[in-house]
N, C-alpha and C positions, 0 to 999 in steps of 0.2 A: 504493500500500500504506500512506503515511502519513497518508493522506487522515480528516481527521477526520471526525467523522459528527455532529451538530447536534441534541444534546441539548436537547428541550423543556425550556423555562422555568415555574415558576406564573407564574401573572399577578399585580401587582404590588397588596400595600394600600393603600399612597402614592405621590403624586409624589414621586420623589428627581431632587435638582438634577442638573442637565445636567455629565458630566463627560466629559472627553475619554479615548479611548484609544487614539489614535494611537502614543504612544512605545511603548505595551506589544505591540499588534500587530504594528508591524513588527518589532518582538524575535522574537516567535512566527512570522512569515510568514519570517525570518532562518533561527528554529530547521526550519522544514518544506524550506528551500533544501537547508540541511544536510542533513537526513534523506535525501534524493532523490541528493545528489553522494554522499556518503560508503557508502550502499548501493550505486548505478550502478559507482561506481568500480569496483566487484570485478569488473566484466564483463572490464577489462580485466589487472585484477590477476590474474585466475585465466588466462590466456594465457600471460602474463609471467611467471609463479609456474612453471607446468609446462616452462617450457625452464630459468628459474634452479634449479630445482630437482632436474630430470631427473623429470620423473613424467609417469606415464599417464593419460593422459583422465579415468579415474575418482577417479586419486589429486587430480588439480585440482581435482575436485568438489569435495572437502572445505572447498576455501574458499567455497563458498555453506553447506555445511553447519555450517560454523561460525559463520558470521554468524548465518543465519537459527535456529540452533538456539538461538541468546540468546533470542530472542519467544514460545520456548515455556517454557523453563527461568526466565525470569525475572518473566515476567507477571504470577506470585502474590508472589513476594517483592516486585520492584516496588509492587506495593499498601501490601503491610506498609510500606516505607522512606517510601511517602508518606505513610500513618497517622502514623508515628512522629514526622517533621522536616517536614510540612507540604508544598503544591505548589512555593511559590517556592523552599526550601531542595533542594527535591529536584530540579529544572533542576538546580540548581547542583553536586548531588553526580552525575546524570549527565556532566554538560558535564566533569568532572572524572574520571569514570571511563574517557570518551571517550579526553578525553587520555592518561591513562596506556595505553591500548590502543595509538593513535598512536605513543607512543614508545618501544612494544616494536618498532617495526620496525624503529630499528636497531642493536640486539642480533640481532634477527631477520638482519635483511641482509649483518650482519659475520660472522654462520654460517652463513646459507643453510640455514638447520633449518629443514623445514620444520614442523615441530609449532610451534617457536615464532611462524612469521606466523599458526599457525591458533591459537595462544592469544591473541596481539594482537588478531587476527580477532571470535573472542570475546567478548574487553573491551570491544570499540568494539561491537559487535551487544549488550552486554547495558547499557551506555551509551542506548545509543541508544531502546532499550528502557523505560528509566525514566524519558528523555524524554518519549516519544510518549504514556505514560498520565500524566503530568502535563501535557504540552503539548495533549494534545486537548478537555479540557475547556473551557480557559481561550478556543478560541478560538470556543466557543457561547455563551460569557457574557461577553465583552470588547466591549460594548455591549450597546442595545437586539435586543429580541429577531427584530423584525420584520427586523434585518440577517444572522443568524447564517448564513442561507444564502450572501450575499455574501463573508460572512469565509470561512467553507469553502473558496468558489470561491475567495477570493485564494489561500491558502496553498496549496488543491491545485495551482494553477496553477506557486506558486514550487514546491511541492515535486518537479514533474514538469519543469521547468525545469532546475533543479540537478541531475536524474537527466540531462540529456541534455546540460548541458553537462560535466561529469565525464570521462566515456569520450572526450570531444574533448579536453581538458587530460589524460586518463592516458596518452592514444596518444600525445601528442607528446610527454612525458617520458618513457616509456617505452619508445617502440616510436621513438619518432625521432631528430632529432641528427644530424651533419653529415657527408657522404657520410665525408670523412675519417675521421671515429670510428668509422662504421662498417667504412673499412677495417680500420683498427685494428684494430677487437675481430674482426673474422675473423681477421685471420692468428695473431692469439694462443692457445696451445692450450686447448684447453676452460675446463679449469678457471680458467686465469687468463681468459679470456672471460668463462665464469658467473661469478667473483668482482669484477671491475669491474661488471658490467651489474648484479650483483645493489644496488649502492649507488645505481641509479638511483632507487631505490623511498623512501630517505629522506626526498629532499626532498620530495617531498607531504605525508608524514606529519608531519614537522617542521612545516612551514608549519601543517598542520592544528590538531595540537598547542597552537601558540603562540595561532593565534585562538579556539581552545577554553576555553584560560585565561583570554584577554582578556576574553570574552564571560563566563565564569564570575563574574570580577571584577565585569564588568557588571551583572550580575542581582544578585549581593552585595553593593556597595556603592552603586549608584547606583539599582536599580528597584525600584520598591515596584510589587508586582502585586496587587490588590485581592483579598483574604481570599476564599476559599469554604468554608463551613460544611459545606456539601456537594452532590451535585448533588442536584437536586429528585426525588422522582419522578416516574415519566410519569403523565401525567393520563389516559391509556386508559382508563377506565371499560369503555366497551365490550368491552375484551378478556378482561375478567373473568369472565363466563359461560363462553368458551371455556378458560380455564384449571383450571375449577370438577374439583376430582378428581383435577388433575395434581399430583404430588411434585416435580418437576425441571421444567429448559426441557427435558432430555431426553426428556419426554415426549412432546414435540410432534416428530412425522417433519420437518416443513418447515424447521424448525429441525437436526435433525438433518443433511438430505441438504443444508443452506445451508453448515454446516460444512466437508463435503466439498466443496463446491462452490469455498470460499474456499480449501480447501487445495489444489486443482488449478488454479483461477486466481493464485493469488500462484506456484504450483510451477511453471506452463506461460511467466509472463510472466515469471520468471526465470531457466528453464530457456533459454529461446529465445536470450534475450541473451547469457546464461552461454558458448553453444555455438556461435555466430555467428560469431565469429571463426576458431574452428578448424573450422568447417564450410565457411567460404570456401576454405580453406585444404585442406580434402580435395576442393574441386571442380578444381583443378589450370588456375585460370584465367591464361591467359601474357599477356592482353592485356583490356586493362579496354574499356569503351563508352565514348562521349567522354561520355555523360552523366554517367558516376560520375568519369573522371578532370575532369569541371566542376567535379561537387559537393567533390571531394576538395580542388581546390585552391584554390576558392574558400573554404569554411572553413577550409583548414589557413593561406591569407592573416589571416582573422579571427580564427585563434589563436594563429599561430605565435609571436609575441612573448612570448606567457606562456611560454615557456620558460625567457626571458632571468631570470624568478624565481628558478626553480632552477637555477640556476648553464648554463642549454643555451645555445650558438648559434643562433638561429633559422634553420632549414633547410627549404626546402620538402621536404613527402612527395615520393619518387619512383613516381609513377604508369605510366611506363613499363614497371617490370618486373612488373606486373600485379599480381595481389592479394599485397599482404603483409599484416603484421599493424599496420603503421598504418592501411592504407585500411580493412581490416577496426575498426579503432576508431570511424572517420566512421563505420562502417554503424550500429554499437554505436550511436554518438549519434544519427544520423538513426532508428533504431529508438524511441530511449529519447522522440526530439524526436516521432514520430507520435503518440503516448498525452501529448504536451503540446497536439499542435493537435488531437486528438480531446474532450480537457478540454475546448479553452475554446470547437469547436462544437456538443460535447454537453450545453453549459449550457443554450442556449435550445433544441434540441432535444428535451432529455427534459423542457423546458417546455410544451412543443408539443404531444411525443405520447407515447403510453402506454410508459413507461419498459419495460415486458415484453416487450413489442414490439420494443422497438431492443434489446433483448437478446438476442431468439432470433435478429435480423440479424446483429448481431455476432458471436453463436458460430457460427451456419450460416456465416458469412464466412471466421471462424478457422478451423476447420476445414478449411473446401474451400482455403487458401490453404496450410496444412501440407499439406496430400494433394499441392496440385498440384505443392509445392515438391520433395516427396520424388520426385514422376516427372519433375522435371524435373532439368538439368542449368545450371552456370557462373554467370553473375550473373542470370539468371532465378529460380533455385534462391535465391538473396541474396535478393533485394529480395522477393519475395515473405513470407519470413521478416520483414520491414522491415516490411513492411504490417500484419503482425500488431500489431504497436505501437499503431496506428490502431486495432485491433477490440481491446485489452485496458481502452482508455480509460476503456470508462464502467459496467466490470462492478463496480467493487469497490462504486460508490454506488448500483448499481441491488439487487446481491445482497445488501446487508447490511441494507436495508430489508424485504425480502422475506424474509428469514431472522427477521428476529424480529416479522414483522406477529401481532397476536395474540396475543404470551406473557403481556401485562398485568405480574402480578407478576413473573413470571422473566425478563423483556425484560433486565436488567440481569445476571443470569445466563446468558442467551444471547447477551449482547454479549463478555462475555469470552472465550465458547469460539470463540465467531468471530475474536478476536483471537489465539487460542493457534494457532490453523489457519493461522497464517501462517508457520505450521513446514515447510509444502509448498513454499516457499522452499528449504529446507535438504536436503530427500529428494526432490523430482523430479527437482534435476539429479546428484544421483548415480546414479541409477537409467537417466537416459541415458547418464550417463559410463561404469556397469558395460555397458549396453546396446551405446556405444562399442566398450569396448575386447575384452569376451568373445561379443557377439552379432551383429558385421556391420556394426561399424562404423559413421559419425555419421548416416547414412542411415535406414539402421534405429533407433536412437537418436531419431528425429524421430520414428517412431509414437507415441511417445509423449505429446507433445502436439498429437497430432493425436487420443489418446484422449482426454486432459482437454480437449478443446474438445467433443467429442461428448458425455459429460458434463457440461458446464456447458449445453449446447444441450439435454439430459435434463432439465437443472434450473429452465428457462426457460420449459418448452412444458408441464411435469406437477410436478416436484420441489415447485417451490414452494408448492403448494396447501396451504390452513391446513387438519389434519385434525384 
């Protein structure tokens, strides 16, 4: 979802001398890590959120709905604040807005209100937000032009990275800790339970916080990021005839149904994650396959020290009593990690073959792999969900080209509405959570992205045509 898109350049009057831009990219490839952990996180925050807080499936939704409802609410402002204080100054007032969202958590956590994690929620989603349209630019013209594809791949790559290690470091803060503690916090009665487990959630946000300012620091006093006057416009001549009569990018249907398209693929591949934990958790599995109890304690070896950060013991997961909501984390992250290894073999892939093509594979795949999941039952039912990670990889850089082929002048106007569409983040998974809790529970709840993959397969095979 963070994935920048690689804004043509004019071609150049003069040689200009050879300059390096190594420090400033790996800033940017830094900033897209971020983007990818700080969004992932919530797959497991919204788990942890609904027992700290006692709430219903649909009331945890609202922690995707509040994140993701920064990208629609903030899109147009975000512009203004960078007109007004320029790109580099405006990293720096998101990276700062971030933070203050971070450290509403623990006010948040010392009440257990849950409005206020969903106004911190907010903060960091509309943070994050004024990032991403000052960070995307920078990383199609942070060198020659002839790389800007390379740089894309880097950062998609760390950005889907950071998504999948996230939910592996929120599960073991969160959901882990040492058989001991966890007697502990059983035999204590509720409240005093939810009131200690609730202070688990600081220190991530604390730690967040602190390197948010660092880095703020960073970009203010020590990087000088090379001036943009503006981005260029596209050189599409050709698309010109086709636009000849139209008022809007609105005008254009393929543009239009790209919109929908992005708002049921950003809504389905975060619905999925959003629900995975608690959809383990309604399959009533008492005994895991020794392949997930491999995978689980092979990673939870590889992470479990990060605990020792925030003040935890390292403790292995216990995998014997079958699924709980740690192992349900590993899936979160083997989920979040399948759309990292489909990134980096769909690079030389959609080099290969016709990107529309691996399009309609992926969503005919998506689809049949939610169908099969809903008729099936226990960690069949999981992993097939897991899978889906793998088919969401290579939709956001196949769809958003295809959404605005043709607009010539409006191309820059249909790029923003494609960006607002990633509000479908914020309203799909409510829409399974109400699905959840008033229409049949998480089962039935999966129809639903088993619609938006048929959908996206509507917009693969016919949607897209320029009319």
């Amino acid at each position: 979802m963070a994935t920048p898109v690689s804004v043509p350049s004019s071609a150049p009057t003069a040689a200009a001398p050879a300059r390096s831009y190594a420090g400033p990219m790996v800033l940017m490839t830094t900033l897209f890590f971020l983007f990818g952990a700080v969004t992932n996180f919530n797959d497991v925050l919204m788990p942890y959120l609904k027992d700290v807080c006692q709430l219903t499936d649909l009331q945890s939704s609202a922690v995707q709905s509040a994140f993701f409802g920064a990208y629609f609410l903030m899109s147009l402002p975000a512009g203004w604040v960078l007109r007004k204080l320029g790109y580099q100054r405006g990293i720096v007032v998101g990276l700062l807005v971030m933070a203050a969202g971070a450290l509403l958590f623990i006010p948040a956590a010392d009440s257990r209100a849950f409005a206020l994690f969903l106004t911190a929620l907010a903060t960091l989603g509309a943070g994050i937000t004024l990032l991403q349209v000052a960070a995307n630019p920078y990383v199609s013209i942070l060198g020659p032009a002839r790389g800007a594809a390379a740089r894309v791949s880097v950062v998609g790559v760390a950005n889907n990275f950071g998504g999948s290690l996230s939910p592996l470091v929120g599960g073991l803060v969160l959901f882990g800790g040492s058989v001991a503690l966890k007697a502990r916090l059983a035999a204590l009665p509720l409240q005093e339970r939810l009131a200690e487990e609730s202070q688990l959630v600081k220190g991530p946000y604390i730690g967040l916080a602190v390197f948010l300012v660092l880095l703020a620091a960073l970009f203010f006093f020590l990087v000088k990021l090379p001036d943009i006057e503006g981005i260029p416009e596209e050189a599409a001549e050709e698309a010109r005839p086709m636009a000849a009569g139209r008022t809007s990018a609105l005008s254009f249907p393929h543009l239009v149904l790209g919109v929908v398209a992005i708002f049921v693929y950003v809504g389905v591949e975060v619905g999925l994650g959003s629900f995975l934990i608690r959809y383990g958790e309604s399959q009533g599995i008492q005994q895991l396959s020794s392949f997930t109890q491999s995978l689980v304690r092979g990673l939870n070896v590889a992470t479990n020290y990060v605990g020792v950060l925030f003040g935890q013991q390292p403790a292995p997961i216990d995998t014997a009593a079958g699924f709980t909501k740690a192992v349900g984390a590993v899936l979160v992250a083997s989920y979040w990690f399948g759309s990292l290894i489909g990134r980096v073999v769909g690079i030389p892939l959609l080099l290969k073959f016709h990107n529309r093509a691996l399009l309609v594979a992926v969503c005919a795949a998506g689809t049949a792999l939610v169908g099969a999941s809903i008729l099936s039952t226990g960690e069949t039912a999981l992993w097939l969900i897991v899978l889906c990670g793998l088919m969401n990889s290579i939709m956001w850089p196949v769809i958003f080209p295809l959404a605005i082929t043709g607009l010539g002048p409006f191309t820059k106007q249909g790029s923003s509405y494609l960006i607002m569409a990633i509000v479908g983040g914020a309203l799909i998974p409510p829409l399974m959570g109400w699905l959840a809790t008033h229409g049949g529970g998480l089962r039935v709840a999966f129809v639903v992205p088993a619609l938006c993959y048929l959908y996206l397969l509507f917009y693969a095979l016919s949607g897209y045509r320029v009319r």
